[in-house]
PyMOL CGO cylinders between C-alpha atoms (Angstrom):
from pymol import cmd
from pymol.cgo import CYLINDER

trace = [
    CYLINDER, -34.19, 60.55, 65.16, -31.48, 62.02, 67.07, 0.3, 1, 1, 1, 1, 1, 1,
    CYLINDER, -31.48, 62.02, 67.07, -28.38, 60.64, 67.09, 0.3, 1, 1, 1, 1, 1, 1,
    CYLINDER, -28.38, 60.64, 67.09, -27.56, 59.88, 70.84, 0.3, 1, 1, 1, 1, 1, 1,
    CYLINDER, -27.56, 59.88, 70.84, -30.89, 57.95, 71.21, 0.3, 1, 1, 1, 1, 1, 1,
    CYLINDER, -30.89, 57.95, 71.21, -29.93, 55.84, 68.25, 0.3, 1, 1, 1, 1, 1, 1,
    CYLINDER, -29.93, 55.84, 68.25, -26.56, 55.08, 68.91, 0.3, 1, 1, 1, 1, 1, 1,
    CYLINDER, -26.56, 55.08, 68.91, -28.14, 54.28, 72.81, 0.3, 1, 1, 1, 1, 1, 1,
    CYLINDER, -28.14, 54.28, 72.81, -30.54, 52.39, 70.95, 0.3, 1, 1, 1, 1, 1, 1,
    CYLINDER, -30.54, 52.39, 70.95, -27.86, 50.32, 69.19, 0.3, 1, 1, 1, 1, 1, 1,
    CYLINDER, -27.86, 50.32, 69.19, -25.75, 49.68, 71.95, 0.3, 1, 1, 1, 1, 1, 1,
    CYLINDER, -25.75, 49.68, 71.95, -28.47, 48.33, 73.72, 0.3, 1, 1, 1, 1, 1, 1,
    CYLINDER, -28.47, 48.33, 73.72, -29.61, 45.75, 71.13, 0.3, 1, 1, 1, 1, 1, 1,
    CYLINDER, -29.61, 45.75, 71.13, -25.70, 44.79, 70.87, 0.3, 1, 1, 1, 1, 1, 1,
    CYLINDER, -25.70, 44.79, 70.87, -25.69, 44.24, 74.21, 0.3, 1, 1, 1, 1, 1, 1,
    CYLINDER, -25.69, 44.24, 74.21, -28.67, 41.70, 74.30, 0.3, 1, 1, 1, 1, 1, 1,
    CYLINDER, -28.67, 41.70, 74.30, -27.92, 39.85, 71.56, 0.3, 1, 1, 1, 1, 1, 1,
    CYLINDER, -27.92, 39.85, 71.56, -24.47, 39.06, 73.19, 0.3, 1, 1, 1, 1, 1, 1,
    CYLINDER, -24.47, 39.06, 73.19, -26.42, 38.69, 76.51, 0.3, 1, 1, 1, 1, 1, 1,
    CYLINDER, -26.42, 38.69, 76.51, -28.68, 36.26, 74.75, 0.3, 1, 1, 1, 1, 1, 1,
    CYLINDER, -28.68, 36.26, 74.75, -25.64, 33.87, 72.34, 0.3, 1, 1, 1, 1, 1, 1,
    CYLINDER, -25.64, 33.87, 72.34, -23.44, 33.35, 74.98, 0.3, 1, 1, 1, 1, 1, 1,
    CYLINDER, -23.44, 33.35, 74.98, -25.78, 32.58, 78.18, 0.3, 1, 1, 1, 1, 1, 1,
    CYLINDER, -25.78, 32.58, 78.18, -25.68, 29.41, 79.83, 0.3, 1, 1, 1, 1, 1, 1,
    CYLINDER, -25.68, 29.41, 79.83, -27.30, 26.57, 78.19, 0.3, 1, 1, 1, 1, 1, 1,
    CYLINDER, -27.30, 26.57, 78.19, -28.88, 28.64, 75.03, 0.3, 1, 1, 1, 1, 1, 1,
    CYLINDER, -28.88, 28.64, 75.03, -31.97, 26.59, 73.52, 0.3, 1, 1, 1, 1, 1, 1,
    CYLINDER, -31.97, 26.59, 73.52, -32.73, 27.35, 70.18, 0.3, 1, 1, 1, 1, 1, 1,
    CYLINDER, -32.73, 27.35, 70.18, -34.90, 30.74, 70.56, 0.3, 1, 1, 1, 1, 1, 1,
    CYLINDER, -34.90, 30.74, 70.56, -32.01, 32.06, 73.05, 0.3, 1, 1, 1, 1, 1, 1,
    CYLINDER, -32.01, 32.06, 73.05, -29.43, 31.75, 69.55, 0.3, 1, 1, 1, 1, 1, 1,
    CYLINDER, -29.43, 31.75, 69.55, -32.50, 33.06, 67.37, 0.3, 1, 1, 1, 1, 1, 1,
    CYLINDER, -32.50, 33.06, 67.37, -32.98, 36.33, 69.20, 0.3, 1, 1, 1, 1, 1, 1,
    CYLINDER, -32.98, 36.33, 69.20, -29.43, 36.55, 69.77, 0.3, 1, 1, 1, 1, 1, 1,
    CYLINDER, -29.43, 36.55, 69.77, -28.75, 36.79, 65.89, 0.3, 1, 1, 1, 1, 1, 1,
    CYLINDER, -28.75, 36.79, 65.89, -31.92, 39.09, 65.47, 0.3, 1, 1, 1, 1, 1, 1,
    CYLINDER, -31.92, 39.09, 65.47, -30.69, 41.58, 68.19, 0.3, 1, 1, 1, 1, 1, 1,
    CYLINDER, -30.69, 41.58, 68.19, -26.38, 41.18, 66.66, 0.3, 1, 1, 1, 1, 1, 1,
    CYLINDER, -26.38, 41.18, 66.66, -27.82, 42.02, 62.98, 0.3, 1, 1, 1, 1, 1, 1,
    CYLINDER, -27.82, 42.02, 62.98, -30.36, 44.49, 64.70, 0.3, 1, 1, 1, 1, 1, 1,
    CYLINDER, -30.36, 44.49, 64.70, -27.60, 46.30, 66.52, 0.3, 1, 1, 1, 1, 1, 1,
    CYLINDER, -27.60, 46.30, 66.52, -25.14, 46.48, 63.82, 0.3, 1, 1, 1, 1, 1, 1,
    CYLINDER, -25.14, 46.48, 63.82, -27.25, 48.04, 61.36, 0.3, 1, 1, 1, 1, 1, 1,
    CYLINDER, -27.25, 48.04, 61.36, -28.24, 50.56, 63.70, 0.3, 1, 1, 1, 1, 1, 1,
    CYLINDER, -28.24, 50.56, 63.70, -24.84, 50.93, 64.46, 0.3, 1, 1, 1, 1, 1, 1,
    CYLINDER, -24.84, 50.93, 64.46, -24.03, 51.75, 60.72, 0.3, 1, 1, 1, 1, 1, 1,
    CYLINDER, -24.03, 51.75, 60.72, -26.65, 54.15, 60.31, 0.3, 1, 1, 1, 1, 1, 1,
    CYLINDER, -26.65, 54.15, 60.31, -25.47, 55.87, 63.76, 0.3, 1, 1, 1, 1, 1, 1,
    CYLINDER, -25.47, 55.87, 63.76, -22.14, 56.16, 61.90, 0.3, 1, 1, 1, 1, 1, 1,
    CYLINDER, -22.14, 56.16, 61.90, -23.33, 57.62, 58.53, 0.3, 1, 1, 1, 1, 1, 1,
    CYLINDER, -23.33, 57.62, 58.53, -26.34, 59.87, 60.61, 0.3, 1, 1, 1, 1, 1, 1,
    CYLINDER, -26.34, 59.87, 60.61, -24.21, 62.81, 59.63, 0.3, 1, 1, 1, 1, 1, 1,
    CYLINDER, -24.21, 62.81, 59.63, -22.81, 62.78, 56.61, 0.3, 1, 1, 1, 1, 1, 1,
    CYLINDER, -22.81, 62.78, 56.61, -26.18, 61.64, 55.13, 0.3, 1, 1, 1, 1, 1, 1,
    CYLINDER, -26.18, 61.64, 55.13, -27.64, 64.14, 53.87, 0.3, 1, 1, 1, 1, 1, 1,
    CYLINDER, -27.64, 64.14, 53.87, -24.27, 65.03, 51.48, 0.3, 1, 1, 1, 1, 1, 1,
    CYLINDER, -24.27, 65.03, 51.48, -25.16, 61.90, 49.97, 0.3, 1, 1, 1, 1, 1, 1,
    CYLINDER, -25.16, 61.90, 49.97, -26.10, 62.63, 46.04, 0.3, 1, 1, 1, 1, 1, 1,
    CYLINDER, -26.10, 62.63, 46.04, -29.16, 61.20, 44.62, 0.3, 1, 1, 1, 1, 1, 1,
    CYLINDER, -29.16, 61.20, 44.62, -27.68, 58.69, 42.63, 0.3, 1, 1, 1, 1, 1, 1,
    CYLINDER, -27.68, 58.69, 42.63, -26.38, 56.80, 45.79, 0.3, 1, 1, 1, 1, 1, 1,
    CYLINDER, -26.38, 56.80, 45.79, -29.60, 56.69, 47.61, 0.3, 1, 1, 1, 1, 1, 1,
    CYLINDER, -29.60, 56.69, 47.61, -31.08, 55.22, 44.29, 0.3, 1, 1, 1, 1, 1, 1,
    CYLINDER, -31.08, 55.22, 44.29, -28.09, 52.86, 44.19, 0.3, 1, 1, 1, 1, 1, 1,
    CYLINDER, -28.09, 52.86, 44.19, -28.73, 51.94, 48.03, 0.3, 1, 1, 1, 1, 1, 1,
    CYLINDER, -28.73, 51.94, 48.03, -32.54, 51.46, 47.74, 0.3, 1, 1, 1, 1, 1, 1,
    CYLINDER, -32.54, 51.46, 47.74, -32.13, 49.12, 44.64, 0.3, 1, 1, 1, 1, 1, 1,
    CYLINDER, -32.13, 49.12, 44.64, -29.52, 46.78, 46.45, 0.3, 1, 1, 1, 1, 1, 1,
    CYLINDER, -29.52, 46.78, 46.45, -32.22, 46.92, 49.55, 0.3, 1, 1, 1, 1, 1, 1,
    CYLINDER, -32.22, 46.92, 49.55, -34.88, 46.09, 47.32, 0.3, 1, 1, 1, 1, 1, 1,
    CYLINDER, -34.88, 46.09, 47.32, -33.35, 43.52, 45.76, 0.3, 1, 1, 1, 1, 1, 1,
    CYLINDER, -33.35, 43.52, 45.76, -32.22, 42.02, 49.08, 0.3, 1, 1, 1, 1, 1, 1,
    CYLINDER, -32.22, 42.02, 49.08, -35.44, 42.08, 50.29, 0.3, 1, 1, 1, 1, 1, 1,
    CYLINDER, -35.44, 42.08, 50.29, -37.06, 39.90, 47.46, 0.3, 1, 1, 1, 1, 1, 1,
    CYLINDER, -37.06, 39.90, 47.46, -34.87, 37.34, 46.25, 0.3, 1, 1, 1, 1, 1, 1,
    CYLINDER, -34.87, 37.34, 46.25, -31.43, 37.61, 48.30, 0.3, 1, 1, 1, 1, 1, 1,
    CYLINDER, -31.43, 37.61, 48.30, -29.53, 35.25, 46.04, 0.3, 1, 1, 1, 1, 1, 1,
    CYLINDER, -29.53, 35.25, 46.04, -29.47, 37.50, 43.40, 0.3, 1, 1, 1, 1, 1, 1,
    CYLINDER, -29.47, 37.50, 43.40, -27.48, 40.26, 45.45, 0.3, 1, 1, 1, 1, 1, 1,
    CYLINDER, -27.48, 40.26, 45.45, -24.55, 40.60, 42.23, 0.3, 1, 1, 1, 1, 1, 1,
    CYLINDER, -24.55, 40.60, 42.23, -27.52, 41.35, 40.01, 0.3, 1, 1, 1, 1, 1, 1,
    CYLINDER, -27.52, 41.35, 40.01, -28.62, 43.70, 42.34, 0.3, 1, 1, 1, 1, 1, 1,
    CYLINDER, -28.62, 43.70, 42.34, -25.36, 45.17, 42.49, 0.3, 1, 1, 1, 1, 1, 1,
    CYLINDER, -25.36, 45.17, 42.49, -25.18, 45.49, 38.48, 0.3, 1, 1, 1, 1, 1, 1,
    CYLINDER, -25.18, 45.49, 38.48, -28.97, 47.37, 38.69, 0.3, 1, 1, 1, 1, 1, 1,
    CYLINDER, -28.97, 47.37, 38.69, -27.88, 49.27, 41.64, 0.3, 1, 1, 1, 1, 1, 1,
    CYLINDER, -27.88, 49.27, 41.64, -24.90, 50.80, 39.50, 0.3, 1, 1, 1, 1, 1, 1,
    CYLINDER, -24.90, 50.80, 39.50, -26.97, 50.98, 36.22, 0.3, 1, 1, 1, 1, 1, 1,
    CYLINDER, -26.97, 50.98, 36.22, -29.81, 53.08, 38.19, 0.3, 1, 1, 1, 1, 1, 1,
    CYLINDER, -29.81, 53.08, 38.19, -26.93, 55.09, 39.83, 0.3, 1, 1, 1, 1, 1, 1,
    CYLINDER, -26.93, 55.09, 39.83, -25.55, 56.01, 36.08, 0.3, 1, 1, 1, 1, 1, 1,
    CYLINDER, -25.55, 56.01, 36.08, -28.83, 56.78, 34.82, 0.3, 1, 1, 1, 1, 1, 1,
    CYLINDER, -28.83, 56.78, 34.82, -29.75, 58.96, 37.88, 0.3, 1, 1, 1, 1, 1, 1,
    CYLINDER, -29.75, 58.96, 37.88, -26.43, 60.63, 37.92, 0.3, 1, 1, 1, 1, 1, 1,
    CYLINDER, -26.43, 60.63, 37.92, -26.78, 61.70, 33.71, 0.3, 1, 1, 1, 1, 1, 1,
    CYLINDER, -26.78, 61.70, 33.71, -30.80, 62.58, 34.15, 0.3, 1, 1, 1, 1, 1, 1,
    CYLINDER, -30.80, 62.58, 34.15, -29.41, 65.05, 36.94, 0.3, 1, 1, 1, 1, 1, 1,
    CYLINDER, -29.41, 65.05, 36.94, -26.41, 66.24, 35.27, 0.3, 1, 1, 1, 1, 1, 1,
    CYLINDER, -26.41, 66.24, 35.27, -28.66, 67.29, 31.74, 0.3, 1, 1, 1, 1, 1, 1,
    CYLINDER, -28.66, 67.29, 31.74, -31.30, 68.69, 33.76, 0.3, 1, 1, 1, 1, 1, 1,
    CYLINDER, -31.30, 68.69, 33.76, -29.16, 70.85, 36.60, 0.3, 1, 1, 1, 1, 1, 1,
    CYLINDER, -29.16, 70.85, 36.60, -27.77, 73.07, 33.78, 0.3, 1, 1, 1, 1, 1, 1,
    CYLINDER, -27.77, 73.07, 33.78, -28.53, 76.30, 32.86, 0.3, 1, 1, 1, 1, 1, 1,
    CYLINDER, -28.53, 76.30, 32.86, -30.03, 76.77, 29.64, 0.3, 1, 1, 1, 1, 1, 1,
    CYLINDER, -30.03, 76.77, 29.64, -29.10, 80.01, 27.20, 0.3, 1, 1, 1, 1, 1, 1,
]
cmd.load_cgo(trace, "trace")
């Protein structure tokens, strides 16, 4: 996606979830979709502000990133043993690369 439309994209959701916390007299859904569109918003926001410099990204950081997301996405609480697999994967991608991207005599 290009990057206008996404940063468009994320002001818009920023904008409704303020829209939606602080109107008058906010039942409970009002505060549920406000949170929903904040969190929405701001990690569009982030990826509007890493859109392009992604791609210098090595390989061991995208494995690092996907293992912390994957371990969010299952069992939250354990986010500092997520962190610890997200480094070992990182280390092990990073030395598989390094043996493998030289040239052999």
């Amino acid at each position: 996606m290009p990057r206008t439309p996404l940063g468009l994209i994320a002001a818009a959701l920023l904008i409704g979830g303020l829209v939606f916390t602080f109107s008058t007299d906010p039942g409970p859904d009002e505060l549920a979709w406000g949170g929903i569109l904040l969190r929405s918003g701001a990690l569009l926001g982030a990826v509007w502000l890493v859109l392009p410099n992604a791609r210098r990204l090595p390989r061991a950081a995208w494995v690092a990133i996907g293992t912390v997301l994957v371990v969010l996405a299952i069992r939250p609480r354990l986010i500092l043993w997520g962190l610890v697999l997200a480094v070992v994967a990182a280390a092990v991608t990073g030395i598989g690369r390094s043996r493998t991207s030289k040239p052999e005599r």
